[in-house]
DRENTORSE-860122 format. One record per residue (C-alpha): z, x, y; residue in one letter. Coordinates in steps of 0.5 Angstrom, whole numbers, plus 500, padded with zeros to 3 digits. Layout:
residues N
ZXYa/...
end
This chain:
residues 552
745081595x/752082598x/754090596x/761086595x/759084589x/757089586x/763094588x/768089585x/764086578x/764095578x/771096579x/773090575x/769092569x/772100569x/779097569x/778092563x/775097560x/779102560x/785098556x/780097551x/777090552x/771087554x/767089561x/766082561x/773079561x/773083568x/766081570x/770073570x/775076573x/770079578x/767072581x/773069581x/775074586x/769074589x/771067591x/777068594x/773073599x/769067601x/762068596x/760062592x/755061587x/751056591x/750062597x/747066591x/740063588x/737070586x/744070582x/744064577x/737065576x/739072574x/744069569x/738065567x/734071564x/741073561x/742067557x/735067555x/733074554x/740074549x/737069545x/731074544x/735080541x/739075537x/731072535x/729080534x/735081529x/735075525x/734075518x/732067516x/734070508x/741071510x/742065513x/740062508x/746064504x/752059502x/757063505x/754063512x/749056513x/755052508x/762056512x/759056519x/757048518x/763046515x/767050520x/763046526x/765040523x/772041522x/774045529x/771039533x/776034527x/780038529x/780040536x/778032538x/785029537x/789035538x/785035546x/786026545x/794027544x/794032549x/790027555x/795021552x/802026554x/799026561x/795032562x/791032568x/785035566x/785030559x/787024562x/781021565x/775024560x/772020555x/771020547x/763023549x/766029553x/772030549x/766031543x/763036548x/769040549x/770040542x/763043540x/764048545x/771050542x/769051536x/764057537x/766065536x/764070542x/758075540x/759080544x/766081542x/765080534x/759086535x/763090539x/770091534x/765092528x/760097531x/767101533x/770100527x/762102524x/763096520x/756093522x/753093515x/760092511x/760085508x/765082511x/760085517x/754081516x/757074514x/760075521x/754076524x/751071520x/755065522x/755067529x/747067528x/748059525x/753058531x/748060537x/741056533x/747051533x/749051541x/740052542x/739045539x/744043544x/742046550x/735043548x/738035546x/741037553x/733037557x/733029556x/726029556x/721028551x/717034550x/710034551x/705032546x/702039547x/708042543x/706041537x/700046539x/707051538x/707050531x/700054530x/704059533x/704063526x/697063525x/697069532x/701073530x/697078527x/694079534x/702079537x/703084532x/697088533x/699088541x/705090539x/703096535x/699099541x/704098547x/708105545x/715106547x/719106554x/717102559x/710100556x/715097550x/720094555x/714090559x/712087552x/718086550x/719082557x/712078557x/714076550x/721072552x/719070559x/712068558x/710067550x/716064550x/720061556x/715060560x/710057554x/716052552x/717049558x/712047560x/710043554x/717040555x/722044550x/728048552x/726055555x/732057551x/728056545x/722059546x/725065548x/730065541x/723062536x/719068540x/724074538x/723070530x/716070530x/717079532x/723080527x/719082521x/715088525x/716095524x/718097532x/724089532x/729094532x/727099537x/725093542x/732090541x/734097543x/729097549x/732092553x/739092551x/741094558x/737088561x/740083557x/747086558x/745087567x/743079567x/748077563x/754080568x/751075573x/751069568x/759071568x/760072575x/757066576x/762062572x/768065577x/764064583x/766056582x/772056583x/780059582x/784057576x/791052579x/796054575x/796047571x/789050569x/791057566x/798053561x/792048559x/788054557x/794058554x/795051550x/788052548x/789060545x/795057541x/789052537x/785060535x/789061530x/787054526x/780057527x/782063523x/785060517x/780054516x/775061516x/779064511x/780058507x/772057507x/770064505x/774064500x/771058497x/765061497x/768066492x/768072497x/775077496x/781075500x/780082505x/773080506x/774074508x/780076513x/777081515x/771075518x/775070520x/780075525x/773078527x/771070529x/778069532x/776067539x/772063544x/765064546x/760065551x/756061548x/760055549x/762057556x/753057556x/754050553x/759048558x/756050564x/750046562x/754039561x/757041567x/751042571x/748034568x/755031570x/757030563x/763035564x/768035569x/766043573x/773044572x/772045565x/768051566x/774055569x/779053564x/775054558x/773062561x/780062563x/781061555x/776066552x/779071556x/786070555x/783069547x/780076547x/785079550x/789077544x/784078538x/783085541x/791088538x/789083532x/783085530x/785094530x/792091526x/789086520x/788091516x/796093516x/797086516x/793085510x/796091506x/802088507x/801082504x/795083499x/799080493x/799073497x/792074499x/790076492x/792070489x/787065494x/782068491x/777064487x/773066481x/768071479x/768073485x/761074489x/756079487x/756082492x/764083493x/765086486x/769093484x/764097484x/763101477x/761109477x/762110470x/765118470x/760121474x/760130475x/756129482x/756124487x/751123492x/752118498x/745116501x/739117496x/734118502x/729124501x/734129501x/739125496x/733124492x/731131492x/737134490x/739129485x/733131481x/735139482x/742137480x/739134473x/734140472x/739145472x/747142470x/749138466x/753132467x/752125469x/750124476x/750117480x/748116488x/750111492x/745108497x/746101501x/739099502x/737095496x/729096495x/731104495x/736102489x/730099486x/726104486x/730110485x/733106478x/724105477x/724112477x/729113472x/735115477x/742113475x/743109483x/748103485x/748100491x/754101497x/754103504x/759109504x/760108511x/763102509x/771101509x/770095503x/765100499x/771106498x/775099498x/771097491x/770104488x/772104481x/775112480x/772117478x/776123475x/772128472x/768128479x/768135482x/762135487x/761130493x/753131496x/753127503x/746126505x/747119510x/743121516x/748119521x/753124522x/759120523x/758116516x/759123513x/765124517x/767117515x/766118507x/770125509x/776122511x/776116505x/775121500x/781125503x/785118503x/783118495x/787125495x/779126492x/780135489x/773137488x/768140492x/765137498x/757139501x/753135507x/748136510x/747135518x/743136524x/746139530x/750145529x/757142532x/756137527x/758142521x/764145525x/766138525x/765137517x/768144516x/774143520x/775136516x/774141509x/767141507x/766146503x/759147504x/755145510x/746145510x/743144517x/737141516x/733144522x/735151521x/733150514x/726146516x/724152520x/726158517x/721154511x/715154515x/715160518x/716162510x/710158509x/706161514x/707168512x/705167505x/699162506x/696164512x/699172515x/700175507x/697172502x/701171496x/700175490x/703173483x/709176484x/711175491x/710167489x/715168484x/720172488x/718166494x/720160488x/727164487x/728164495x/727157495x/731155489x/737160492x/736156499x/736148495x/742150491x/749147494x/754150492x/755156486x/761155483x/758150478x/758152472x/752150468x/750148461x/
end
């Protein structure tokens, strides 16, 4: 492979990144200057079949996250069929009218190939969405996960195409695929004994490649496909998370060359680049039909602008569909180049817009409140903690450890929050007063009924920047009492306590400190009655939070 190509998609990828956007704005970029210098797609076989394993090994990890019970929410099967239909409605007179005014690009293409366009317009970019909610640590927000679940349905939408798009008939061996499920137990126990590292990532690759792309087209299916199904058929097992994980930075490698591919079919004209801008100008539609759909699904004007903005751009899936359409001669090879010219043009405009929709909605909340349909969605209530003394955020082992310590020695109502719905279950089983929220979520501190007489915080999320976030929330609240957290590493509780937590409890100076405790007593010096006394006071002395609390 030419050293070119990897110096400039490097240096291309740098400088994008650096103003905050998308490397792979500058990994398009990179082709097309590439091409300039003379390299062609047609030169670099080893390279589209790179772009190949992207493609598929994407589908993959977007299988091995994928929870079928949230797509099967109204607010995401229903919102992202419907806007499917009314983009292409939408889109498909608009590009007509546009060919009928003399447009170069539209004049010549027919109803069949003007649908095409329209289906590719209609879908929002993965990569980006992913990307402005993991900075802004919005990933398990509501909002969040109704983007993430729409774009799901939109990318099983662009897999159904590219699998219509194979032309043939699939074998009659195909159906042997639907048996699928019964090895999966035997899938499950290979997968329990493949461990970590490498071993993990050759798994996780044999499954996508061979169990999956591999197996499908050679019963006649779209390879895509299989790789997708394949990722489902792992989701439900302990280690999907951890093999997403593993082969994140392979997925993402092949995916650069998917990119540059598209710049290595040619330079924009000028005429091509005002058609793609034109094209921007049609996002905005997008926004507001997202708007309006979730809000009929009953979910708050802010969850429901804060999804569409995150879904306000083009997408690489439909440069994928495009590039299919192009490659069997039902899109002119032109259209590839405008439509990556208007997804790049479209993320560099949604970057600004998405870090500024929460002044925006600020602004005018007043307006967008009074679009809101109700009762509101269960899930995007006001959250009610009654008039609790304690607060708890994240009822793990250690939140419910010291719930119960706090109900032994104070009085005063104590309530925790924990955003995983079977520990509330549990918790409220064994009598604990819990309610469900994620307090690393913005809509969580935007939903929280107040609570005066609250005089003590416990954060005990594992995360460390959860904790930092619920610190500055609380400030935000103008919140009086006491805050205590608990973290792992020592900068960590230099951090918290710069922020103003009053008491700070590391966690593995605390664990060791216990063990070497316990090995004294149990094993080099026994106990005697008193000294088990005196090691039950140290341990409840070390167990209490703070000692300023008064109690009853």
């Amino acid at each position: 492979m030419e050293p070119a190509i990897l110096i400039v998609t490097l240096l291309c990828g740098m400088l994008v990144s650096r103003v905050g956007l998308p490397p792979l704005i500058g990994y398009l970029a990179a082709g097309f200057l590439l091409f300039i210098f003379g390299i062609q797609d047609e030169s670099l076989p080893l390279l589209q079949e790179l772009a190949d394993l992207g493609v598929m090994l994407l589908l993959f990890a977007i299988g091995l996250k994928l929870d079928v019970k949230s797509l099967l929410k109204s607010e995401v099967w229903a919102s992202s069929s419907l806007h499917l239909i009314g983009s292409i409605l939408f889109f498909l007179p608009i590009l007509k009218l546009l060919g009928l005014v003399g447009l170069d690009r539209l004049v010549d293409l027919d109803i069949d190939q003007l649908l095409l366009l329209s289906f590719a317009l209609s879908f929002s970019s993965t990569v980006f969405a992913v990307k402005v909610l993991d900075e802004n640590g919005d990933s398990q927000a509501l909002y969040g996960r109704i983007a993430i679940g729409i774009l799901i349905m939109q990318d099983i939408f662009a897999v159904l195409f590219l699998t219509i798009s194979k032309g043939d008939f699939p074998s009659i061996y195909a159906l042997g695929l639907l048996l699928l499920p019964l090895v999966k137990p035997l899938i499950y126990k290979i997968f329990d004994r493949v461990g970590h590292g490498e071993m993990l990532i050759l798994f996780g690759l044999t499954m996508a490649l061979v169990m999956g792309a591999w197996l499908f087209e050679a019963v006649g299916l779209k390879p895509d496909l299989g790789a997708l199904i394949i990722g489902i058929l792992l989701a439900g097992h302990a280690k999907a998370s951890e093999l997403s994980k593993s082969i994140y930075y392979f997925k993402e490698l092949f995916l650069v060359a998917f990119f540059l591919t598209i710049g290595l079919n040619g330079l924009p004209t000028i005429a091509d680049v005002g058609l793609a801008g034109l094209l921007v100008l049609l996002v905005p539609f997008k926004i507001m039909l997202f708007f309006i759909l979730l809000t009929r699904f009953k979910l708050r004007s802010r969850t429901s602008l804060f999804a569409s903005f995150n879904l306000g751009n083009y997408s690489e899936f439909g440069l994928i569909v495009a590039a299919v359409a192009a490659s069997k001669g039902w899109l002119p090879a032109e259209w590839l180049i405008i439509l990556a010219v208007a997804l790049s043009i479209s993320f560099l405009i949604a970057a600004p817009l998405n870090a500024a929709v929460n002044k925006f909605y600020q602004r005018y909340h007043k307006t967008f409140i009074t679009l809101e349909k109700h009762p509101l969605h269960p899930e995007d209530r006001q959250i009610p903690v009654g008039n609790p003394r304690f607060l708890i955020l994240g009822m793990g082992r250690i939140g419910s450890g010291a719930y119960d310590e706090l109900r032994a020695k104070y009085s005063g109502e104590i309530l925790g929050i924990e955003h995983k719905q079977e520990l509330v279950d549990f918790h409220r089983s064994e009598g604990r007063n819990v309610v469900q929220g994620d307090a690393s979520d913005t809509d969580f501190w935007e939903k929280l009924e107040r609570a005066p007489g609250l005089e003590l915080v416990l954060l005990a999320m594992p995360h460390h920047i959860g904790n930092m976030f619920a610190v500055e929330q609380l400030k935000k609240l103008d919140y009086q009492g006491k805050i205590s957290a608990i973290v792992q590493y020592s900068e960590d509780a230099e951090s918290l306590k710069e922020q103003g937590v009053n008491s700070v409890y590391n966690l593995y100076e605390a664990a060791g400190a216990g063990f070497v405790d316990n090995v004294i007593h149990e094993l080099l010096e026994p106990n005697t009655e008193e000294e088990s006394e005196a090691s039950v006071d140290k341990a409840s002395a070390a167990t209490e939070i703070t000692p300023n609390l008064s109690k009853p």
